[in-house]
FIBADREN-364809 format. One line per 2 residues: number of its first residue (from 1); their letters; for each residue y, z, x of N, C-alpha, C, O. Coordinates in Angstrom, 1 decimal. Each point is the difference from the previous one (the first is absolute). Layout:
residues N
NUM = A = Y Z X Y Z X Y Z X Y Z X  ...
***
This chain:
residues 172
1 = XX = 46.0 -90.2 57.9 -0.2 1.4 -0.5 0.0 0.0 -1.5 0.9 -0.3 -0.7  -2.0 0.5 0.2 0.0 0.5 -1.6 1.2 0.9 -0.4 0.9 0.4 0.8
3 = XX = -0.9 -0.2 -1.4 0.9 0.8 -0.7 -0.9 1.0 -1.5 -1.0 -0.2 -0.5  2.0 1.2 0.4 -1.0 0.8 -0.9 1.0 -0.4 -1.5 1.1 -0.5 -0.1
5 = XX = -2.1 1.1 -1.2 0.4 -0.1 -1.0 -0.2 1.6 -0.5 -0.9 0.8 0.5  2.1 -0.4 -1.9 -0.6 1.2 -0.5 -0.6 -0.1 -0.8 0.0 -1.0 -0.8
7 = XX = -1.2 2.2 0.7 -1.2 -0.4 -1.1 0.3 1.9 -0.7 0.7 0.9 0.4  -1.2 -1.0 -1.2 0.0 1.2 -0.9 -0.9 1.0 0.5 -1.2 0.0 0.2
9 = XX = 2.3 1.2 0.2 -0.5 1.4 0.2 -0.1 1.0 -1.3 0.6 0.0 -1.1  -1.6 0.9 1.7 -0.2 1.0 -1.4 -0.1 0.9 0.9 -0.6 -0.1 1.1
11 = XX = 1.4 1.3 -1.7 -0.2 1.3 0.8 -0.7 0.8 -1.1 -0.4 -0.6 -1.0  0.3 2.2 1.0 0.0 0.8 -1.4 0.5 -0.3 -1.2 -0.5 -0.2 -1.1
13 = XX = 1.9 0.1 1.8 1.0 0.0 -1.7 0.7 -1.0 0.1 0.9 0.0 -0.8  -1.2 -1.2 1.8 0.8 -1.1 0.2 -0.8 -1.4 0.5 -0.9 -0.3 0.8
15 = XX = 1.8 -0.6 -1.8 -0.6 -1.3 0.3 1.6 -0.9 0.6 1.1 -0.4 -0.5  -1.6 0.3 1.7 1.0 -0.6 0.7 -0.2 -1.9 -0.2 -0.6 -0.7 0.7
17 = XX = 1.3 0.5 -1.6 0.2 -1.3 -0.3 0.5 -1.6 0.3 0.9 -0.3 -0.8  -1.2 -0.5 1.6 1.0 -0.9 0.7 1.1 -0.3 -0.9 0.0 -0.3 -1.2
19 = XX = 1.1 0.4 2.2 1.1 -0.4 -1.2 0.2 -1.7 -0.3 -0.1 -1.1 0.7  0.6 1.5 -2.2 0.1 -1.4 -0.8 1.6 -0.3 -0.4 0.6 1.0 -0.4
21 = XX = -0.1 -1.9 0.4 1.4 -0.1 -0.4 -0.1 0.4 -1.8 1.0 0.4 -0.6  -2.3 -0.6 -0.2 0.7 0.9 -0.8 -0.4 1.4 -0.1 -0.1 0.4 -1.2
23 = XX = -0.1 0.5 2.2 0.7 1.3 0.4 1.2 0.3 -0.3 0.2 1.2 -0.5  0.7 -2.1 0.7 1.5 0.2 0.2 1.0 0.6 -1.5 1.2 0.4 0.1
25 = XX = -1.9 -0.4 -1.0 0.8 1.0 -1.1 -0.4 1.2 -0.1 0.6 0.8 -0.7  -1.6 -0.5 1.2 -0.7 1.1 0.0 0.5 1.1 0.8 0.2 1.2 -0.3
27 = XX = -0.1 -2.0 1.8 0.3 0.6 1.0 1.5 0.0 -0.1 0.3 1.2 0.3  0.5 -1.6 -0.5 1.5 -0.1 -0.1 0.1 1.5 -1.1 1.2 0.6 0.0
29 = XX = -1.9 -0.1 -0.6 0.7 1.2 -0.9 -0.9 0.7 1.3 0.6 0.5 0.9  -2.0 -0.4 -0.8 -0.6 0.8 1.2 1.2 1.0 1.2 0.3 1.2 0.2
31 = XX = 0.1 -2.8 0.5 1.3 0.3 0.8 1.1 0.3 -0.3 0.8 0.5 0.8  -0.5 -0.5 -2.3 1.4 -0.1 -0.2 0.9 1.3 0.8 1.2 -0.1 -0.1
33 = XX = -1.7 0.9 0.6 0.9 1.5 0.3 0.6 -0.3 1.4 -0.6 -0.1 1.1  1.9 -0.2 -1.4 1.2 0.0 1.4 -0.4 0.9 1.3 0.2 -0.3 1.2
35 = XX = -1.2 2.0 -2.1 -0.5 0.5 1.5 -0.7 -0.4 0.7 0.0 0.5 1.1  -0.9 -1.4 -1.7 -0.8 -0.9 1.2 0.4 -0.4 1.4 -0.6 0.0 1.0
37 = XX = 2.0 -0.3 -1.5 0.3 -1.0 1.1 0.6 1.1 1.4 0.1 -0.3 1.2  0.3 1.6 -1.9 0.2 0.3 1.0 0.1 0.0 1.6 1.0 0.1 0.7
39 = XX = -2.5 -0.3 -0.5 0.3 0.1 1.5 -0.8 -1.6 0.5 -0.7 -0.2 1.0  1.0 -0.8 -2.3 -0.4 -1.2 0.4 1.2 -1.1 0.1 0.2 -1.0 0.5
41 = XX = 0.7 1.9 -1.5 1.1 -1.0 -0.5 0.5 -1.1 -0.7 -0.5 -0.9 0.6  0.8 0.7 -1.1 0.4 -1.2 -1.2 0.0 1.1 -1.8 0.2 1.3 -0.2
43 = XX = -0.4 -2.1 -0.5 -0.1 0.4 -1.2 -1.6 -0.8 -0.8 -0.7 -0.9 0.5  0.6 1.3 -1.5 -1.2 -0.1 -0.9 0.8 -1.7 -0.7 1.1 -0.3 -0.6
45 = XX = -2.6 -0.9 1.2 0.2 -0.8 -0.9 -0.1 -0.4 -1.5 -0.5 0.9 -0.7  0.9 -2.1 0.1 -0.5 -0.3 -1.6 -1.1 -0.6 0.5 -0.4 -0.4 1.1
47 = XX = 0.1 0.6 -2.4 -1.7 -0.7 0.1 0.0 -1.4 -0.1 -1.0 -0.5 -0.4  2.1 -0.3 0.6 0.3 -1.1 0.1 0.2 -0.5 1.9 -0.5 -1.0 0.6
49 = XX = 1.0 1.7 -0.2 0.1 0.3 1.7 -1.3 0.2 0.7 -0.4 -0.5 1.0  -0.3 1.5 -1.8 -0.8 0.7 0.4 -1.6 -1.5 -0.2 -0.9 -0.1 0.8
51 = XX = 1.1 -0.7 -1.9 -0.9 -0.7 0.0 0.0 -1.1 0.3 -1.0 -0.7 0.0  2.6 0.1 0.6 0.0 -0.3 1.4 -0.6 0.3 1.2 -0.8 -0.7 0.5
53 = XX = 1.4 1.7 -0.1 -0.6 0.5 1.3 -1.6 0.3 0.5 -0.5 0.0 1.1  -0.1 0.4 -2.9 -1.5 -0.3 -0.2 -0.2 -1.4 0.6 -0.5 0.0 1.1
55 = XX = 0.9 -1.2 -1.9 -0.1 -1.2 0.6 -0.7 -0.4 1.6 -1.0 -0.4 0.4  2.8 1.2 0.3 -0.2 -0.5 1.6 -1.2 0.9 0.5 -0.9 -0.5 0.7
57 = XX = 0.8 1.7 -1.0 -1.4 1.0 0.3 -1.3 -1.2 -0.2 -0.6 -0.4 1.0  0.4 0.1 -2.2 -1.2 -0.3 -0.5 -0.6 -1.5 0.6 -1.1 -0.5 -0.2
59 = XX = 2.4 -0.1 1.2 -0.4 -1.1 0.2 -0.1 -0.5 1.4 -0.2 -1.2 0.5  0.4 2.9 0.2 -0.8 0.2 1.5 1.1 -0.1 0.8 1.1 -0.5 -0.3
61 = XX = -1.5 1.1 1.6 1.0 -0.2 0.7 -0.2 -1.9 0.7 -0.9 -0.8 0.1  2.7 0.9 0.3 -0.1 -1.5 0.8 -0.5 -0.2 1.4 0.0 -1.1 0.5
63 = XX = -0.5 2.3 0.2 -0.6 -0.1 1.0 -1.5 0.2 -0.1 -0.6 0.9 -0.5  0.0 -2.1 1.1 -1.4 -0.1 -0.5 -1.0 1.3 0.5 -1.0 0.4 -0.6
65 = XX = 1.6 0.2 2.0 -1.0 1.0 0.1 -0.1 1.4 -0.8 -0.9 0.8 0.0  2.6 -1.2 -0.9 -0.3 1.7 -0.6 -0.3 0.3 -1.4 0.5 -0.8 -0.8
67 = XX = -1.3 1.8 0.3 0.3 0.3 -1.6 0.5 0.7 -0.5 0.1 1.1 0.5  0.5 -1.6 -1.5 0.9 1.0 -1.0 -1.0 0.7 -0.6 -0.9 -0.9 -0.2
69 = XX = 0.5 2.2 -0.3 -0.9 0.3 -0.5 1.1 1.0 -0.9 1.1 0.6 0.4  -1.7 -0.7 -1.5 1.0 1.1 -1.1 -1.0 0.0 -1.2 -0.6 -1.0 -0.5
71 = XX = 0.7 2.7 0.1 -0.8 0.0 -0.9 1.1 1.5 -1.2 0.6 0.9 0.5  -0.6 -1.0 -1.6 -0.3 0.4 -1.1 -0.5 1.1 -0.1 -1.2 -0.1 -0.4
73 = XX = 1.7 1.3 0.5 -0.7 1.5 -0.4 -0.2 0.3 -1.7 1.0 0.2 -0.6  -2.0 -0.1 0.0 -0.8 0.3 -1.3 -0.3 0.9 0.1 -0.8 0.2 1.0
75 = XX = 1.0 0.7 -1.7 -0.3 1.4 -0.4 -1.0 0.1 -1.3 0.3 0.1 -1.1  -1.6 -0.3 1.5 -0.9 0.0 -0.3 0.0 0.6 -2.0 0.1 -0.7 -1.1
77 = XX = 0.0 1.9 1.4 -0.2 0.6 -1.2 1.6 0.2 -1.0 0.0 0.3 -1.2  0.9 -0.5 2.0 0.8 -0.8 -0.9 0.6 -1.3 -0.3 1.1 -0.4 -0.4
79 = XX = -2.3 -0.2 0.8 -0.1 -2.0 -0.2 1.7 0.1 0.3 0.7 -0.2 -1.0  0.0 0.3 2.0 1.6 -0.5 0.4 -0.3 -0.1 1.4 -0.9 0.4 0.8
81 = XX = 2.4 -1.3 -0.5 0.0 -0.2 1.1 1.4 0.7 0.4 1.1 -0.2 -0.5  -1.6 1.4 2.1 0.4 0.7 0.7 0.6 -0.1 1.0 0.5 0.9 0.5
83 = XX = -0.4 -2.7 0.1 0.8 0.2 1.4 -0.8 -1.3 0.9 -0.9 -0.7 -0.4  1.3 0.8 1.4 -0.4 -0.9 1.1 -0.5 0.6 1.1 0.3 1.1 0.3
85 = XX = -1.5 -2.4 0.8 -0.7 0.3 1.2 0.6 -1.6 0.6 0.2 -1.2 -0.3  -0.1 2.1 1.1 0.1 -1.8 1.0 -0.7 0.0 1.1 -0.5 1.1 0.5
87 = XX = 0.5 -2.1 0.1 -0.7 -0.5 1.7 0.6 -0.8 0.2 0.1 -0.9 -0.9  0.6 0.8 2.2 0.2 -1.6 0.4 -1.1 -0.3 1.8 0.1 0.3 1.2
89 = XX = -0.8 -0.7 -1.8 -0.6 -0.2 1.6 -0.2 -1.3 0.8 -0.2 -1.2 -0.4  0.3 1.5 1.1 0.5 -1.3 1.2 -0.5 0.6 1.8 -0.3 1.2 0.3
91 = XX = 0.4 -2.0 0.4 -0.6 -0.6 1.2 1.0 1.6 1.3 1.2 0.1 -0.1  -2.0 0.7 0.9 0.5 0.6 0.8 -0.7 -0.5 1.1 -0.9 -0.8 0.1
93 = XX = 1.4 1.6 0.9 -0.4 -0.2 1.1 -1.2 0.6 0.4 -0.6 -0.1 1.1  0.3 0.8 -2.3 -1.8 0.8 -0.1 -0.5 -0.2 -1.1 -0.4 0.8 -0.8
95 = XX = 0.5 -2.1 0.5 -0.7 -0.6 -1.5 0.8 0.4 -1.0 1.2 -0.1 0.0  -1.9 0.4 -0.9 1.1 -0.5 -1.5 0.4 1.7 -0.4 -0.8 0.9 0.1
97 = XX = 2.2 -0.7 -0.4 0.5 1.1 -0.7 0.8 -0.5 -1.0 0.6 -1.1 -0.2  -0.8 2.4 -0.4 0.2 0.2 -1.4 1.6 0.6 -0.1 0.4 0.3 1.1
99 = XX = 0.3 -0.3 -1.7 1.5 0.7 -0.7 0.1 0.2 -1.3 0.2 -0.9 -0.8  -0.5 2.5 0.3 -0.3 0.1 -1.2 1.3 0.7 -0.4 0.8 0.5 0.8
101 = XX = -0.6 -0.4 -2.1 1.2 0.7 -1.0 -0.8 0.4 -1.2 -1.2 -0.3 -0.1  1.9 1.1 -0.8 -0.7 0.8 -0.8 1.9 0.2 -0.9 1.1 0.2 0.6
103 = XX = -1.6 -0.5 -2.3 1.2 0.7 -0.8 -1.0 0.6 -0.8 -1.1 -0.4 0.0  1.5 1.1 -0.7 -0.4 0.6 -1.4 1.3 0.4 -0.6 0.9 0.5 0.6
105 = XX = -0.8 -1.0 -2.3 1.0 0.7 -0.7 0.1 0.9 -0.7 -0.9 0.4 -0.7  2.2 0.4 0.9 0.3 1.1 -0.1 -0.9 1.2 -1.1 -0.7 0.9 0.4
107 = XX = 1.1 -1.3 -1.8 -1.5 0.2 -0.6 -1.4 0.9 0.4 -0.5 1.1 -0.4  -0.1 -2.3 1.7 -1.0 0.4 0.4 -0.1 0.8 1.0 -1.0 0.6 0.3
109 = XX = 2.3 -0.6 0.3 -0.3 1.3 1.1 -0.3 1.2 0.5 0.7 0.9 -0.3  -1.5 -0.7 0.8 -0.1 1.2 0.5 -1.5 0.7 -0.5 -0.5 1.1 0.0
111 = XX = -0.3 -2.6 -0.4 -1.5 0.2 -0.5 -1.2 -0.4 1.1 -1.2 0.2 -0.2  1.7 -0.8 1.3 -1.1 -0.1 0.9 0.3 -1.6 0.0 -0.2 -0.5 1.1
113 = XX = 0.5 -0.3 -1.9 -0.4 -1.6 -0.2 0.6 -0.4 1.1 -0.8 -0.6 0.6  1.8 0.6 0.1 0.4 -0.7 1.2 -1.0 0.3 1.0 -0.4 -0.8 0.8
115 = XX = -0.1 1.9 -0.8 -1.0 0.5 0.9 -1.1 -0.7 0.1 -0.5 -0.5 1.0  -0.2 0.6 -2.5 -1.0 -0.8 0.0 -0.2 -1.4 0.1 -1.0 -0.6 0.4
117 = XX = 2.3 0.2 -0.8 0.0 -1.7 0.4 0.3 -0.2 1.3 -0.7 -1.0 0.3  1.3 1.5 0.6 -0.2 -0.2 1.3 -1.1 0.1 1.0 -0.2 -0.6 1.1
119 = XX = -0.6 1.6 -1.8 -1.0 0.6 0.7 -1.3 -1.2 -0.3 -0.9 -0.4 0.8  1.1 0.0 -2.1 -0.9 -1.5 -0.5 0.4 -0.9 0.7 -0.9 -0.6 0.7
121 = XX = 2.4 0.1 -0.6 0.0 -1.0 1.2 -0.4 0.2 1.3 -0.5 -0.9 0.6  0.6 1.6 -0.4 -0.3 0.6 1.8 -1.1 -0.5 0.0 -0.3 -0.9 0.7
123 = XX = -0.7 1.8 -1.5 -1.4 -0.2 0.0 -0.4 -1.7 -0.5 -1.2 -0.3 0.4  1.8 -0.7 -1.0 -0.6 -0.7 -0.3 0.7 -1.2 1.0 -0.5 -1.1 -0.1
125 = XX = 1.4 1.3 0.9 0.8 -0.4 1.4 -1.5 0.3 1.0 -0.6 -0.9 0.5  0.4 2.0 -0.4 -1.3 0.2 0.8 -0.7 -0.7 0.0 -0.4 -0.5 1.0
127 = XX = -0.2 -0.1 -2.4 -0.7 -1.1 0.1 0.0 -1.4 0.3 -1.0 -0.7 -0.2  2.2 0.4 0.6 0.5 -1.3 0.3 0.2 0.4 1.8 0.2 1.1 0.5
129 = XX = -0.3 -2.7 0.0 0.4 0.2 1.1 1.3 -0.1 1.0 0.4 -0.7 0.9  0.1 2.6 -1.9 0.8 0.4 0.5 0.1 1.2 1.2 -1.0 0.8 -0.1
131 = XX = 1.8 -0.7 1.0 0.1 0.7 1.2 0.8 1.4 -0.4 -0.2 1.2 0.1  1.1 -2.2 -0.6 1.4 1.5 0.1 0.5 -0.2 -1.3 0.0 -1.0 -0.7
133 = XX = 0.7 2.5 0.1 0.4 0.0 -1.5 1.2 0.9 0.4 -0.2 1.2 0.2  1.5 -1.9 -0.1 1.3 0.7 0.4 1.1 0.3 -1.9 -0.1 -0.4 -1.2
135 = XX = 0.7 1.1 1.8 1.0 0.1 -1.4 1.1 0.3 0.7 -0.3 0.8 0.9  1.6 -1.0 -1.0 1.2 0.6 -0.3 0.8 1.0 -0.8 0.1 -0.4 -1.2
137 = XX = 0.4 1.5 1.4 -0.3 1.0 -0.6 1.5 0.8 0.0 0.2 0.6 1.0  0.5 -0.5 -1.6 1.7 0.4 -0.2 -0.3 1.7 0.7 -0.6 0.8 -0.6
139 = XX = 1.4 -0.7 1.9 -0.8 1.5 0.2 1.0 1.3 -1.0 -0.1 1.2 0.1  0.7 -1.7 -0.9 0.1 1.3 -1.1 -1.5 -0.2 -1.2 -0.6 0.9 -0.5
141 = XX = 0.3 -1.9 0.3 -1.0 -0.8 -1.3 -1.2 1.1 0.2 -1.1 -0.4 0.4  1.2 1.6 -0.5 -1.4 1.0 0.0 -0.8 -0.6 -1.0 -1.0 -0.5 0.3
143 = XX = 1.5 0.5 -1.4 -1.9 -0.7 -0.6 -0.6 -1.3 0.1 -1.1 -0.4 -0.4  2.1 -0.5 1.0 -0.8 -1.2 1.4 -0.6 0.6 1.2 -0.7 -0.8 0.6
145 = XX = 0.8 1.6 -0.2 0.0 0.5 0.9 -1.5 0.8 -0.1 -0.7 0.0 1.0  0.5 0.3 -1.6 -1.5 1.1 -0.7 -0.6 -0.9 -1.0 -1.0 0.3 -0.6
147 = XX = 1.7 -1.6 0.3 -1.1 -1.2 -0.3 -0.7 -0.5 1.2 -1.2 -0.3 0.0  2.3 0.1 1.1 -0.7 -0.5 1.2 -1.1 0.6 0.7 -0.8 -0.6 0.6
149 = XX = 0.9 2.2 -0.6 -0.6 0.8 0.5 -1.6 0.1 -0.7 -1.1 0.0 0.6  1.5 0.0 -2.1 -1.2 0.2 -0.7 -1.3 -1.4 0.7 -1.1 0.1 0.4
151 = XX = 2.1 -1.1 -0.6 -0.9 -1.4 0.3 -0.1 -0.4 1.3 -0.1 -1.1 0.4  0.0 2.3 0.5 -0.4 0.0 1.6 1.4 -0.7 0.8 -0.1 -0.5 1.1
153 = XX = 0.9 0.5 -1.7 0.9 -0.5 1.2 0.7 0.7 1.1 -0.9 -0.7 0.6  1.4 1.1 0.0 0.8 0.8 1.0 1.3 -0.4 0.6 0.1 -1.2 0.2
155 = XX = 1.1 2.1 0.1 1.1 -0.9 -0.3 0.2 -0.2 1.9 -0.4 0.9 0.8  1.1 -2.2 -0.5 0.4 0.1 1.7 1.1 0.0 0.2 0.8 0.1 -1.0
157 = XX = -0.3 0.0 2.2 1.5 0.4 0.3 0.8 -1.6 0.3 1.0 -0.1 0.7  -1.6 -1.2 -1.4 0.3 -0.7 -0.3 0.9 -0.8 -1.8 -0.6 -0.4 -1.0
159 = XX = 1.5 0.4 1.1 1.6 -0.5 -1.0 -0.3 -0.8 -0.3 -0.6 -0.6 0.9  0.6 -0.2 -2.3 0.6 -1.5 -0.3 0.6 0.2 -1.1 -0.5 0.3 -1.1
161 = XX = 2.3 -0.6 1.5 0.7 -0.4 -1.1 0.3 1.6 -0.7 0.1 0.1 -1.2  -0.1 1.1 2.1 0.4 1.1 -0.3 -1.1 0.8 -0.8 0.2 1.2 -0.4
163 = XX = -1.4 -1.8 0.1 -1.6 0.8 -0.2 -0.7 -0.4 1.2 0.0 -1.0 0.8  -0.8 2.4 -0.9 -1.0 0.4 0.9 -1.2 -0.8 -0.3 -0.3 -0.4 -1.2
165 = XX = -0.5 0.0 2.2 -1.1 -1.0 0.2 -0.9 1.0 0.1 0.1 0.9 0.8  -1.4 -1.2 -2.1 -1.5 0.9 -0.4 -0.7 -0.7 0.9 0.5 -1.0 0.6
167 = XX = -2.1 1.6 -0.5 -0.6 -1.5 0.7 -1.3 0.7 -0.3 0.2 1.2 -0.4  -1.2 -1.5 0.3 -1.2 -0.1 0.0 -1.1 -1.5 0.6 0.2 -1.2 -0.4
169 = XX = -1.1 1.6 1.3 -0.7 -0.5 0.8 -1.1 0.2 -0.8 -0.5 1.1 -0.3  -0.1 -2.8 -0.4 -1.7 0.1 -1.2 -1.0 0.1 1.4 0.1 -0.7 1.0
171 = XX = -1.0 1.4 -1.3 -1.3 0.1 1.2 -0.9 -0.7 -0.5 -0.2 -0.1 -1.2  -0.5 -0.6 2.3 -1.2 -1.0 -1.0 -1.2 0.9 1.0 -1.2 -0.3 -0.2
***
């Protein structure tokens, strides 16, 4: 099985960028707000951790059928960077699905950009051959929740790890 790579999305106001380990100072002040973690948990790394953890991202996963796909939210018109898109896709039992996450920092909230970067992944997920585009979703996390919605997902009466399972089915 091939495996996919991320390539550069552009939405309106957003150029979704594959991430690079040196991202990692940039994004370390991006994330820096403890509210983040809220309903993910942990705390905000240094950008020394953080370009670690770039490292193990950037150099794929260890299982050959899946990809790490992570990308870099750019805010177009103010040349910064806004946050993270991810994909991890790998092998189901109805072809390849997707597991997507979405941050934006604090800063930028509440402008549409998580929206629109999900809605770019989705759509550029569509074009790969992918089947299904699920997310996990904290059921208090309302503006995950109306990210997911926005980017066609729908939530099931299916749990993992105390979040609700999104799902969307790509139609070819």
């Amino acid at each position: 099985m091939s495996t996919l790579a991320a390539q550069a999305i552009s939405t309106r106001r957003l150029d979704l960028l594959p991430l690079h380990v040196k991202h990692a100072e940039e994004m370390a002040a991006v994330l820096s707000d403890p509210a983040l973690h809220t309903f993910i948990g942990g705390t905000p790394d240094t950008p020394q951790a953080l370009r670690s953890r770039y490292q193990r991202m950037t150099a794929g996963s260890p299982a050959p059928a899946v990809s790490w796909l992570n990308w870099v939210i750019r805010l177009r018109d103010e040349s910064s960077l806004t946050g993270t898109v991810q994909a991890t896709v790998g092998p189901s039992g109805h072809g390849l699905i997707a597991e997507i996450a979405w941050v934006v920092g604090t800063p930028w909230q509440g402008r549409g950009i998580a929206t629109e970067a999900a809605r770019g992944l989705v759509d550029w997920l569509s074009r790969q051959p992918v089947q299904t585009v699920i997310a996990h979703i904290h059921p208090e996390h309302r503006a995950s929740a109306a990210v997911a919605t926005a980017a066609g997902l729908t939530p099931t009466d299916e749990w993992h790890e105390g979040e609700i399972r999104w799902h969307r089915s790509i139609r070819r």
